[in-house]
N, CA, C and O atoms as a GROMACS GRO file, in nm:
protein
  240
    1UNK      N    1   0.085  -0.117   0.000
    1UNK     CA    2   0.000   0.000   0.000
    1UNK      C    3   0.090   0.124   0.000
    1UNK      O    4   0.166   0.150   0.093
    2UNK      N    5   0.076   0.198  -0.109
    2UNK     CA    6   0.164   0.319  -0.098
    2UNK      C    7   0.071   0.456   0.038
    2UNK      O    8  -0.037   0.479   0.094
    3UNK      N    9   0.197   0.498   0.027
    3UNK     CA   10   0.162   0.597   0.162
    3UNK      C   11   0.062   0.714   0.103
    3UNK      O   12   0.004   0.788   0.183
    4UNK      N   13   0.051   0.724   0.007
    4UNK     CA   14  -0.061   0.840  -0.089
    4UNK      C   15  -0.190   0.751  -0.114
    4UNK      O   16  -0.279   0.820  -0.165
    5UNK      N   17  -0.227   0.621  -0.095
    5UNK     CA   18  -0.342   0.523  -0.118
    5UNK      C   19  -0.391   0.565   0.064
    5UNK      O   20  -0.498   0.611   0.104
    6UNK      N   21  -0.289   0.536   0.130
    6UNK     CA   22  -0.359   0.545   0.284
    6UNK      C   23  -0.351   0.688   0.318
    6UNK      O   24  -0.263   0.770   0.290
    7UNK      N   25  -0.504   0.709   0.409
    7UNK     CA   26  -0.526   0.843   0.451
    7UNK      C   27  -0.407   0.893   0.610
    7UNK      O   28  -0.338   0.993   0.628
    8UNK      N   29  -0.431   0.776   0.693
    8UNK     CA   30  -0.373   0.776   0.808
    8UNK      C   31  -0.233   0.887   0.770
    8UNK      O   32  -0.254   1.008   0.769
    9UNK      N   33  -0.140   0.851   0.751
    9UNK     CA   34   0.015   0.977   0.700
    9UNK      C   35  -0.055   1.087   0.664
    9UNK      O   36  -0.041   1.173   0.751
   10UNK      N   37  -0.106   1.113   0.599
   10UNK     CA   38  -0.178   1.224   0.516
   10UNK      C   39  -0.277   1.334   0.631
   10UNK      O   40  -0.305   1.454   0.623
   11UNK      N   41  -0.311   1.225   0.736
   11UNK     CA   42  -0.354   1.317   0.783
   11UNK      C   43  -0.253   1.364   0.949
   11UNK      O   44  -0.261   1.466   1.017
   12UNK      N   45  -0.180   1.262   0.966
   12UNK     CA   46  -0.106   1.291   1.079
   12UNK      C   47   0.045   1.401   1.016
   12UNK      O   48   0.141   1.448   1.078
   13UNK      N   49   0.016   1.408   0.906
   13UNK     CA   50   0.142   1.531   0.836
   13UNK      C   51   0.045   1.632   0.879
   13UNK      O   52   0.085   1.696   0.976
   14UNK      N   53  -0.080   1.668   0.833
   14UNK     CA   54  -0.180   1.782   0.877
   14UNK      C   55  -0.148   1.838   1.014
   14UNK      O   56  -0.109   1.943   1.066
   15UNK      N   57  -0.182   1.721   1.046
   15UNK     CA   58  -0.184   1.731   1.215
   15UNK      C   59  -0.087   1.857   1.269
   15UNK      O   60  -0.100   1.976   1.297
   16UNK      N   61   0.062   1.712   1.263
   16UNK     CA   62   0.192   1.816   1.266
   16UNK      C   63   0.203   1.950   1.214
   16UNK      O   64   0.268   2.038   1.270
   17UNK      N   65   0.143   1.964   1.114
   17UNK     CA   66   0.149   2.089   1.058
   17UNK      C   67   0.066   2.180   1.129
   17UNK      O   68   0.111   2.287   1.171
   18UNK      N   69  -0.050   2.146   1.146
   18UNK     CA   70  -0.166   2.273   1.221
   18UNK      C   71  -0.084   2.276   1.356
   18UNK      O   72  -0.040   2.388   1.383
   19UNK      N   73  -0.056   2.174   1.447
   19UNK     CA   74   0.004   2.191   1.532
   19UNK      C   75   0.150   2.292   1.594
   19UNK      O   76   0.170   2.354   1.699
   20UNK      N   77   0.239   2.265   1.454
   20UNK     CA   78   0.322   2.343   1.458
   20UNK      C   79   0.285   2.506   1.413
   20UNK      O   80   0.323   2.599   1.484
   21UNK      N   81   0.242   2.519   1.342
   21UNK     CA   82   0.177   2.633   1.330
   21UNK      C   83   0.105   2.688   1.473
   21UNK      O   84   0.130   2.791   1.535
   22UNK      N   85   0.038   2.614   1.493
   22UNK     CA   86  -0.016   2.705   1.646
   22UNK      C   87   0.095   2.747   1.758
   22UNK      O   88   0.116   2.855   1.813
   23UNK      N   89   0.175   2.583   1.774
   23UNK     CA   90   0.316   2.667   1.864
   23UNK      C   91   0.377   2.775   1.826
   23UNK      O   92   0.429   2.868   1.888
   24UNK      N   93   0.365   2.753   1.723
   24UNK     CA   94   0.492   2.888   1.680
   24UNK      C   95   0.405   2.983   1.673
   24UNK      O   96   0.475   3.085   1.678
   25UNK      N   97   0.267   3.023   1.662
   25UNK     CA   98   0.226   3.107   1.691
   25UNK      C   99   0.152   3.209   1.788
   25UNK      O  100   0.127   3.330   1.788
   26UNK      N  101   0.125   3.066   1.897
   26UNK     CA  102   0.125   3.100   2.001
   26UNK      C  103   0.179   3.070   2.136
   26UNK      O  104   0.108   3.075   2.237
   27UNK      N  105   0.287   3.041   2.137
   27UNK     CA  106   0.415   3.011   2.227
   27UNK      C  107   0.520   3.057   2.210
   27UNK      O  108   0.593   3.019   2.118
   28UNK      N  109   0.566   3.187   2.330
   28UNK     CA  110   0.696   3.235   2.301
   28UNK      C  111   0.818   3.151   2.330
   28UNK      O  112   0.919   3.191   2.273
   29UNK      N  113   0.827   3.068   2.388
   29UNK     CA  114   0.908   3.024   2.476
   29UNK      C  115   0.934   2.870   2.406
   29UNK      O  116   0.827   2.829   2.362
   30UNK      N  117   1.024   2.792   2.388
   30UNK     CA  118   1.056   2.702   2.340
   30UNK      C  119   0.982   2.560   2.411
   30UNK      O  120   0.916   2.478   2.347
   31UNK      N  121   1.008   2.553   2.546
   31UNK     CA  122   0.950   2.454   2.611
   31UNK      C  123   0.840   2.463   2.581
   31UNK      O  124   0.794   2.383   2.499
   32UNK      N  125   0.743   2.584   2.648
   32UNK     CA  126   0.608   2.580   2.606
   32UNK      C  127   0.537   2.548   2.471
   32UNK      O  128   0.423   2.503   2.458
   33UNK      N  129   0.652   2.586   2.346
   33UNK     CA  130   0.578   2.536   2.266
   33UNK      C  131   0.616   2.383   2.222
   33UNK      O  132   0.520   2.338   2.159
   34UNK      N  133   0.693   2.312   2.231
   34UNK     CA  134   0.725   2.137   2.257
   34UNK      C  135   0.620   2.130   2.298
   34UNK      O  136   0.540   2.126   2.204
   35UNK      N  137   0.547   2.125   2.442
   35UNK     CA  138   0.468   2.122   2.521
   35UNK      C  139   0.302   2.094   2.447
   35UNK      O  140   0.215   2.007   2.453
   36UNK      N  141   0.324   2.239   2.371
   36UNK     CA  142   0.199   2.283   2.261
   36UNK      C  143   0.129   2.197   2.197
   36UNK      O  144   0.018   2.144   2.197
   37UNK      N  145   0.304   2.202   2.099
   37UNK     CA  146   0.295   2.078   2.012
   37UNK      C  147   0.259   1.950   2.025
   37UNK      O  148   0.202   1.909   1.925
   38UNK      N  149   0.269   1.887   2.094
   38UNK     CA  150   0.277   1.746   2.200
   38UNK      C  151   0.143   1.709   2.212
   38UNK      O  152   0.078   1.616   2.165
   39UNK      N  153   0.117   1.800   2.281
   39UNK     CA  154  -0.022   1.813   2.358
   39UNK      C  155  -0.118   1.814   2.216
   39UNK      O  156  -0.184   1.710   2.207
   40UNK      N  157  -0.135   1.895   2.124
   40UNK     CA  158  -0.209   1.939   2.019
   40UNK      C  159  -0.164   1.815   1.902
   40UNK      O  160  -0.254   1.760   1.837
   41UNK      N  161  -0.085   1.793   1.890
   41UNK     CA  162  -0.053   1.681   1.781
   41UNK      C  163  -0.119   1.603   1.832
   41UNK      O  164  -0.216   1.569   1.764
   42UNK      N  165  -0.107   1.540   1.961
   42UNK     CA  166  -0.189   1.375   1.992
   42UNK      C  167  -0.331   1.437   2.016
   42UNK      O  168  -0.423   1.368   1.972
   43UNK      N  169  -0.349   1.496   2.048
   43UNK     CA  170  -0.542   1.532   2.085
   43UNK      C  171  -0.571   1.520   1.920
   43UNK      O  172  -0.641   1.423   1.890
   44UNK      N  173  -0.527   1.603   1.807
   44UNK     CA  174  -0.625   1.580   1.670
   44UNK      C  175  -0.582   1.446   1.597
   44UNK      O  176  -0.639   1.412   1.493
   45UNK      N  177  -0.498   1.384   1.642
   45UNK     CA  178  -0.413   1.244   1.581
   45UNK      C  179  -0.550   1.172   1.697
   45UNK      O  180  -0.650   1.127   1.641
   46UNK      N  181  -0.546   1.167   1.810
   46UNK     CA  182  -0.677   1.051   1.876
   46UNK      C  183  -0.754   1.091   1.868
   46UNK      O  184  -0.843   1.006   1.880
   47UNK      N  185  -0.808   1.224   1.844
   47UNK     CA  186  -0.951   1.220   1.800
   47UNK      C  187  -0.977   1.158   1.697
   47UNK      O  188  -1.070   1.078   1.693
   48UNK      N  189  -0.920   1.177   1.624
   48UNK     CA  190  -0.930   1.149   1.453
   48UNK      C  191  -0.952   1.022   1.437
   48UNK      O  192  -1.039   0.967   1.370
   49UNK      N  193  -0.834   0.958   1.532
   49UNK     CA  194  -0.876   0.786   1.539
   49UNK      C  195  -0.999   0.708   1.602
   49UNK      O  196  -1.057   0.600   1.586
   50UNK      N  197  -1.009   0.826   1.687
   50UNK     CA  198  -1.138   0.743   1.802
   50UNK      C  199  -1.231   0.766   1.738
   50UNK      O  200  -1.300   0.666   1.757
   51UNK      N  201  -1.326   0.879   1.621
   51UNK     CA  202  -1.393   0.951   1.566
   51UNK      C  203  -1.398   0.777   1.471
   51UNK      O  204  -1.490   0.695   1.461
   52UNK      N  205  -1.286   0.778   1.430
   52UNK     CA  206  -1.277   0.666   1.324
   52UNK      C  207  -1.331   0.550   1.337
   52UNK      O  208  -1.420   0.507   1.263
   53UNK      N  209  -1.277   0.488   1.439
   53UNK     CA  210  -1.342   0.396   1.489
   53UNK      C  211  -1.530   0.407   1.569
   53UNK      O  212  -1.624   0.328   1.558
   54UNK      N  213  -1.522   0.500   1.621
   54UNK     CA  214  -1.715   0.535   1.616
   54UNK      C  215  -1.782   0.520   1.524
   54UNK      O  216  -1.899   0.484   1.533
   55UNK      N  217  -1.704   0.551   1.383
   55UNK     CA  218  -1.783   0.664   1.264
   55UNK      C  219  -1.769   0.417   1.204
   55UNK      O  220  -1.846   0.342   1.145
   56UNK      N  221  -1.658   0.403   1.256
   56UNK     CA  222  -1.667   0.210   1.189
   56UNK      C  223  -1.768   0.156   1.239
   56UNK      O  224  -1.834   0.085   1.164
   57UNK      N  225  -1.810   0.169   1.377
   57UNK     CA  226  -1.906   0.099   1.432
   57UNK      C  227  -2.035   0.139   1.409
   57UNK      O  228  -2.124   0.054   1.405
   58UNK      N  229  -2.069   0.297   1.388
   58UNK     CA  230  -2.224   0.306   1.336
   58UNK      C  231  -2.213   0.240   1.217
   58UNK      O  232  -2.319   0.183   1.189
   59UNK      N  233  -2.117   0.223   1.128
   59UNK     CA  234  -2.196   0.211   1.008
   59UNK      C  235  -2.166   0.073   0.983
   59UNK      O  236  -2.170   0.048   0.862
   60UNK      N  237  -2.135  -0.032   1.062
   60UNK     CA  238  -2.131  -0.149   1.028
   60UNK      C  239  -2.318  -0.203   1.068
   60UNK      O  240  -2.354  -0.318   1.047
   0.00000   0.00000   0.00000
């Protein structure tokens, strides 16, 4: 399976990306924004998954 057939990469590059974007835009401080990042990358990466798996079980 190429990595452009599966959504999963495609959307955890997003992720990283919105994520980094918010640290750097709203975190002066280096730790805090690691922190940011961290925090904000895994919350829309498990939502996304848990959403996924809900969104599998209604519609089976």
């Amino acid at each position: 399976m190429s990595p452009v057939s599966d959504h999963f990469p495609l959307l955890a590059l997003l992720a990283a990306l919105m994520a980094a974007f918010g640290a750097l835009l709203w975190k002066d401080d280096p730790r805090g924004g690691r922190r940011f990042f961290l925090k904000t990358l895994l919350g829309l990466v498990g939502c996304a998954v848990a959403l996924g798996f809900l969104f599998q079980m209604v519609t089976r």
